[in-house]
C-alpha positions in Angstrom: 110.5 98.2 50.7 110.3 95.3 47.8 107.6 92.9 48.2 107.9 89.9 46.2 103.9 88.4 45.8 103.5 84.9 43.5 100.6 83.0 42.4 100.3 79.6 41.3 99.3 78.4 37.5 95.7 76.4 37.4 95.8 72.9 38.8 93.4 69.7 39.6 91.6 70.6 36.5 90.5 73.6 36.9 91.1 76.8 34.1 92.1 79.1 35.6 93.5 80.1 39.6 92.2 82.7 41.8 95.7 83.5 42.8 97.2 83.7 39.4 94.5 86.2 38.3 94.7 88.2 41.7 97.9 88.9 41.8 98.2 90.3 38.0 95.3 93.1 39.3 97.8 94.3 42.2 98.7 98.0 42.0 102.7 98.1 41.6 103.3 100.2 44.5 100.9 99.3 47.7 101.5 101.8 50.9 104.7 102.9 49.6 105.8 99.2 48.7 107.1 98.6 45.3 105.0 95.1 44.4 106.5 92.7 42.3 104.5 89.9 40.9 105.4 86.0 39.6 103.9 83.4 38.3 104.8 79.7 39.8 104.1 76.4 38.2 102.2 73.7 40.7 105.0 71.6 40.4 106.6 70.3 44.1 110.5 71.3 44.0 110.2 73.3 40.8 107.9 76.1 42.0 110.3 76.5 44.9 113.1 76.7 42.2 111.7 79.1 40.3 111.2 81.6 43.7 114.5 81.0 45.2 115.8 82.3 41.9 113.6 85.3 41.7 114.8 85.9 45.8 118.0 85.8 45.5 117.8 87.9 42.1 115.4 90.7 43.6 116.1 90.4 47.2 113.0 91.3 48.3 111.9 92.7 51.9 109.0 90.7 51.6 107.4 87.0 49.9 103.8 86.5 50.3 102.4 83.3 48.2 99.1 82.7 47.2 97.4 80.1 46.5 94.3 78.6 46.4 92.0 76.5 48.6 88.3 75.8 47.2 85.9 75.8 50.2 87.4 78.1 52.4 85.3 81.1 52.7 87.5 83.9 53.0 91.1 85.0 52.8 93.6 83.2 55.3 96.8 83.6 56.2 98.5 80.7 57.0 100.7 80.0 60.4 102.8 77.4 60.0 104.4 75.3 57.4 105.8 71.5 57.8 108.5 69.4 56.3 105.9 67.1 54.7 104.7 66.8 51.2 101.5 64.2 50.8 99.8 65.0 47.9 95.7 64.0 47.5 96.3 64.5 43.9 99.2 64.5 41.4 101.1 68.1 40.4 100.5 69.4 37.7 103.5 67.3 35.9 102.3 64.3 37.5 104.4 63.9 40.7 102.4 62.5 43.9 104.9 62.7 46.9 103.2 60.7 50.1 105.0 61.1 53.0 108.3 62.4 51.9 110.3 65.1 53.9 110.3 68.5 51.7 113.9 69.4 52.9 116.2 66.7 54.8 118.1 69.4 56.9 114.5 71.5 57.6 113.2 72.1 60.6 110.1 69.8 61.2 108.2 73.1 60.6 108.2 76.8 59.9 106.6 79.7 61.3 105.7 82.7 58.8 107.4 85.5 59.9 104.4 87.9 58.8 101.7 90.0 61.2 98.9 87.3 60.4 96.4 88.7 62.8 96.8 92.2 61.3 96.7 91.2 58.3 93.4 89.5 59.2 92.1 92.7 60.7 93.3 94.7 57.8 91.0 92.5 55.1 87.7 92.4 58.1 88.2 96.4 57.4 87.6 96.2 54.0 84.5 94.4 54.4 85.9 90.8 53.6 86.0 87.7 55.6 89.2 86.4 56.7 90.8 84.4 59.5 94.6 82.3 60.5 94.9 79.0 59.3 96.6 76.3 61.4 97.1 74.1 58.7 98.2 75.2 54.9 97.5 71.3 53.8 100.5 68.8 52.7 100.3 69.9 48.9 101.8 72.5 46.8 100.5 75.2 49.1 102.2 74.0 52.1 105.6 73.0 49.9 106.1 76.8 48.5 105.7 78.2 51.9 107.8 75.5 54.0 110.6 76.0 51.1 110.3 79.5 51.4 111.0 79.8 54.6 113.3 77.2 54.5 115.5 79.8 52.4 114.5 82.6 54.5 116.3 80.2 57.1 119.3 79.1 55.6 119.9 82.4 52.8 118.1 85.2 53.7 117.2 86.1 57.3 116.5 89.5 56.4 113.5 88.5 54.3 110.3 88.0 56.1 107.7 85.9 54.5 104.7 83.3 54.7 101.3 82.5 52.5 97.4 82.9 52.2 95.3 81.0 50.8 92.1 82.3 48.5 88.7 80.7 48.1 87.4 80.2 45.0 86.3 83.0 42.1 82.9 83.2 41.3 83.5 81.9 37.9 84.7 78.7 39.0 81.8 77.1 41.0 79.5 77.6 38.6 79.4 73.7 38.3 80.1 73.5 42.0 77.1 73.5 44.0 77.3 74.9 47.4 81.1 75.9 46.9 81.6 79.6 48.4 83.5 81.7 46.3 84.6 85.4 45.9 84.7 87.5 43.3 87.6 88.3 41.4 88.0 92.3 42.4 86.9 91.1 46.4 90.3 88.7 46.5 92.2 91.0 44.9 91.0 94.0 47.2 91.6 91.8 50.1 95.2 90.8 49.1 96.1 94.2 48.6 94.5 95.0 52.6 97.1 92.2 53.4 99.8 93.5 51.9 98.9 96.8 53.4 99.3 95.4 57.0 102.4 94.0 55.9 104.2 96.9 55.4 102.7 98.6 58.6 103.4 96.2 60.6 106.8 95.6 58.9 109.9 95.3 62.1 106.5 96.0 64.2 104.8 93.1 66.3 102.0 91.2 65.3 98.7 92.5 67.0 98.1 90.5 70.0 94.0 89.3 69.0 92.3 86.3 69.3 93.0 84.2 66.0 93.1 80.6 67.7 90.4 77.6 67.1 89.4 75.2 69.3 89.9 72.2 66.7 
């Protein structure tokens, strides 16, 4: 199995990203899975344009993005993309969509394809905290995994793939008071648990637990 992870470059001032540093850590081979690693620019249309390039090059099994999400607490695998960019803040070359359609001919959203709930379970196991997220925002986050998918859809089908957001590393709310954060080796510990479920669960059904919120 190929498993095709990517992690975006720092954005909205900040030095460095979580996901970016994560990802270099991963062991190549995870549960038998060869891991392949790529770096992605925060850019809307041009991150997607640099992974349908590397898809359809390494035809992986597998795509899980990463990205991060300062003030979440824990790891989270996201549910569902939509055809929406609205960006809070521009990209990192500027570009500030507000509600524009990612993909004319896209379905109004996308489901990942990924066991979300075991790969929750899989990072609670390694003592981390993680849940689902309902919602992977309208900004670059949400845009990699709808166009993703939207690939997947269209290209693909064999592929399965969807995205997880990261809280903050320690190092980065040093000037951030009250901001949770995780250290570098814990996010990278629990992205490997993820990918672990991943390839367990792979052609397997997602484990049927409570992941819902009320709001």
């Amino acid at each position: 199995m190929k498993i095709l992870v990517t992690g975006f470059d720092p954005f909205g001032g900040e030095a460095i990203n979580p996901a970016l540093e994560a990802i270099k850590r991963l062991p190549t081979t995870i549960a038998g899975a060869a891991v392949e690693v790529l770096e992605i620019p925060t850019v809307f249309h041009k991150s997607a344009e640099v992974v349908a390039a590397k898809m359809r090059n390494y035809q992986p099994d597998v795509v899980l993005c990463i990205g991060q999400a300062g003030g979440r607490t824990g790891l989270t695998p996201e549910r569902v993309a939509i055809n929406q960019d609205d960006a809070r803040i521009p990209d990192n070359e500027g570009n500030q969509p507000i509600d524009v359609a990612i993909q004319a001919d896209g379905q109004a959203a996308y489901f990942t394809t990924l066991p979300i709930k075991a790969m929750v379970e899989a990072i609670h196991q390694v003592g981390l905290p993680a849940s689902v997220s309902n919602s992977a925002g309208t900004f670059v986050c949400n845009h990699i995994m709808y166009q993703v998918l939207y690939l997947v859809d269209k290209e693909l089908p064999q592929t399965k793939a969807g995205f997880m957001h990261i809280p903050f590393m320690m190092e980065q709310v040093v000037d951030k008071p009250n901001q949770p954060a995780m250290s570098l080796t814990d996010i990278t510990r629990g992205i490997e648990a993820a990918i672990t479920a991943i390839v367990e669960f792979h052609n397997k059904d997602d484990l049927a637990i409570i992941g819902g919120e009320t709001h």
